[in-house]
C-alpha positions as a Markdown table, in Angstrom:
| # | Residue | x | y | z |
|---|---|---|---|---|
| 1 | Unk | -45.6 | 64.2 | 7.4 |
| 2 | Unk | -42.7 | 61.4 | 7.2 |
| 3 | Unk | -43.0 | 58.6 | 8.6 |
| 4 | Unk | -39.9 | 56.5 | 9.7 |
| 5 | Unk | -39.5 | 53.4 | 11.4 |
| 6 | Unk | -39.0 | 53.2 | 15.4 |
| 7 | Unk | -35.1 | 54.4 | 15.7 |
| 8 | Unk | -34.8 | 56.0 | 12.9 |
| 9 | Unk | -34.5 | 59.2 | 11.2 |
| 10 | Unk | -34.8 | 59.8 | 7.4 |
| 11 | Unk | -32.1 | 62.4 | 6.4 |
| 12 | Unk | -32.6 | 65.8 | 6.2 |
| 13 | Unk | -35.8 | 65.6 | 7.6 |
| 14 | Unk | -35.9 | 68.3 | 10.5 |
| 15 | Unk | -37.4 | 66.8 | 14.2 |
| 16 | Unk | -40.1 | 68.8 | 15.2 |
| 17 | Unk | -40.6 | 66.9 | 18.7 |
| 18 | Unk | -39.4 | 68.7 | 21.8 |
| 19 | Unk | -39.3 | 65.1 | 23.5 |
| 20 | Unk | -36.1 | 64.6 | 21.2 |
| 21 | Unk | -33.4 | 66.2 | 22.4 |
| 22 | Unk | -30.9 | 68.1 | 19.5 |
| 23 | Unk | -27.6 | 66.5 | 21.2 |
| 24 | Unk | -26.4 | 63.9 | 23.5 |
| 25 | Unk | -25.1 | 65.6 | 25.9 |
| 26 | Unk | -27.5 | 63.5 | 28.5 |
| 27 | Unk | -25.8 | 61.0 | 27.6 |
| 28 | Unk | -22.3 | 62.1 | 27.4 |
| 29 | Unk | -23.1 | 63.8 | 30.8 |
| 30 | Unk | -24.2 | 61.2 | 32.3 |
| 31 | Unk | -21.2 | 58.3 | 31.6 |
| 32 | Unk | -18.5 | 60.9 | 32.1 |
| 33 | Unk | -18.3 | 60.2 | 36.1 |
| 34 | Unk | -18.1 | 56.5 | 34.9 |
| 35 | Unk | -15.1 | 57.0 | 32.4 |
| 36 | Unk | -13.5 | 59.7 | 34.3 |
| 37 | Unk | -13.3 | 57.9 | 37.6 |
| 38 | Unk | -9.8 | 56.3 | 36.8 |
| 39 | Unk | -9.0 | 56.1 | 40.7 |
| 40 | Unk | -11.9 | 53.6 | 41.4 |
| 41 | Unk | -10.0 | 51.9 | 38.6 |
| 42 | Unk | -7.2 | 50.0 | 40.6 |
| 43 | Unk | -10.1 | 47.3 | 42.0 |
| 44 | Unk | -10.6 | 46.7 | 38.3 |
| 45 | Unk | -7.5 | 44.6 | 37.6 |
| 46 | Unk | -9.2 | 42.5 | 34.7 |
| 47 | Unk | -10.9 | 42.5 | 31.5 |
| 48 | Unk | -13.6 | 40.2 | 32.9 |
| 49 | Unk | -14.1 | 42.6 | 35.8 |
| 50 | Unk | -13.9 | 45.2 | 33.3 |
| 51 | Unk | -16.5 | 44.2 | 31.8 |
| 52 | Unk | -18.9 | 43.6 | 34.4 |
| 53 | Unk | -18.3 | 47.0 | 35.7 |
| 54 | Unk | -19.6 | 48.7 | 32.3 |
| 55 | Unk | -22.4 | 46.1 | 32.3 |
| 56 | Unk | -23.0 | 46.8 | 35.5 |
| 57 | Unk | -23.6 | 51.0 | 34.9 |
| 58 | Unk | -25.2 | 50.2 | 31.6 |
| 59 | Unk | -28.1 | 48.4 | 33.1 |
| 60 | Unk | -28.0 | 51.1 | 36.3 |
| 61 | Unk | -28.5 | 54.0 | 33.2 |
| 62 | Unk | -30.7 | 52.3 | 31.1 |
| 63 | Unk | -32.8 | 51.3 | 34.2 |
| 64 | Unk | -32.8 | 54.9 | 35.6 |
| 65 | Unk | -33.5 | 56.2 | 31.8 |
| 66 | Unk | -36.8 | 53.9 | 31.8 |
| 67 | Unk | -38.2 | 55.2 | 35.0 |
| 68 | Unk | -37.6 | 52.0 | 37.1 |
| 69 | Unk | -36.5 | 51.3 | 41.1 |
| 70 | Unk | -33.3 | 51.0 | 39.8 |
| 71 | Unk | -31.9 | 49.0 | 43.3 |
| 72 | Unk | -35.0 | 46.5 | 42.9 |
| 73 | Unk | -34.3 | 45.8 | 38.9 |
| 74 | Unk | -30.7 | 45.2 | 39.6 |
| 75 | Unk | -31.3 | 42.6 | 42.4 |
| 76 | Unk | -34.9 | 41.6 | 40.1 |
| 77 | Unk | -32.9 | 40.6 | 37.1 |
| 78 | Unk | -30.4 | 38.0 | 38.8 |
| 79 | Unk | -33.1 | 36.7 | 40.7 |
| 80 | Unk | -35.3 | 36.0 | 37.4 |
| 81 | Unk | -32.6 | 34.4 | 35.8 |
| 82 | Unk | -31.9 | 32.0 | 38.2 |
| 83 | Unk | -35.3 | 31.0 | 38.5 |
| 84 | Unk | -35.1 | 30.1 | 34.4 |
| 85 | Unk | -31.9 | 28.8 | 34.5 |
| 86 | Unk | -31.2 | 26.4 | 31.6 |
| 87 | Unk | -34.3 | 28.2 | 30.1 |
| 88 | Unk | -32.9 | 31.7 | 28.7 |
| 89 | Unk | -33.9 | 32.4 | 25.1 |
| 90 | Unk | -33.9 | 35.8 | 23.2 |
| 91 | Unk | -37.3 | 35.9 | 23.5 |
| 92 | Unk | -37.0 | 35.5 | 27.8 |
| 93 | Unk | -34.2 | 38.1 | 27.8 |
| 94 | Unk | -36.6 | 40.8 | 26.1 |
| 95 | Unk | -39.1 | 40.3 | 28.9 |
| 96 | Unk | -36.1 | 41.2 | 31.7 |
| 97 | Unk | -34.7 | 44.6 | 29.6 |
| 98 | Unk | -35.1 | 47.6 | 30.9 |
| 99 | Unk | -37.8 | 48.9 | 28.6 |
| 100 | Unk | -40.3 | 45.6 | 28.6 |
| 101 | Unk | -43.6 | 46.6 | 29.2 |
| 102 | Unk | -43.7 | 42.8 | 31.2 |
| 103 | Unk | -41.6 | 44.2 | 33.9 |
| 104 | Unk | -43.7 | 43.8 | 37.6 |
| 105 | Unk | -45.5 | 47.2 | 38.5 |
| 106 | Unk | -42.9 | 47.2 | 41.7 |
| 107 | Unk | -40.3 | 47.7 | 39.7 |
| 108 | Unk | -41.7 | 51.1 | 38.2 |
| 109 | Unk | -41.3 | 54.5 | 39.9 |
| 110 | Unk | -44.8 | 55.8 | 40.1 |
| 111 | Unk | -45.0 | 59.1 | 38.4 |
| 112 | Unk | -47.5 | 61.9 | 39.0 |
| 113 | Unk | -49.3 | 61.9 | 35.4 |
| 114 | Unk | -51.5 | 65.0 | 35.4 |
């Protein structure tokens, strides 16, 4: 067996896992309402609002794509970072991600693990 490290894949080495899928058409599927959308377009007039908007359905994606409330992360995250404001480091920002494993419990959907 290879061994690689988290993220990536050595080439030609063939996956064997069925919990990685062969494409991305997830992926592709799922930003295609976002970039298609181009009349909910006129409100974005700017590059800064732009900006936010695809910061915005990032976090809304990754959040959904790590199992969590995604309403209650969006309005956790603003909330945490005003309460360390003048405080933020790398190391805080990788506790507020999506994917930490720091996040509160109420922010994870509970699944049915049988």
């Amino acid at each position: 067996m290879v061994r690689a490290e988290p993220g990536t894949i050595p080439e030609g080495v063939p996956l064997t896992s069925d919990r990685i899928p062969l494409d991305n058409s997830d992926a592709e599927r799922s930003i295609r309402i976002f970039c298609v959308g181009k009349h909910n377009w006129h409100m974005v007039e700017t590059k800064r609002r732009a900006k936010a908007s695809g910061i915005l359905y990032s976090m809304t994606e990754t959040a959904k794509a790590n199992v969590l409330k995604v309403y209650e992360y969006l309005k956790y995250v603003p909330e945490d970072i005003m309460e360390h404001e003048g405080q933020i480091t790398v190391e805080y920002l990788k506790t507020i991600v999506s994917w930490s494993a720091s996040l509160p419990e109420r922010l994870k959907v509970k699944t049915d693990k049988k």
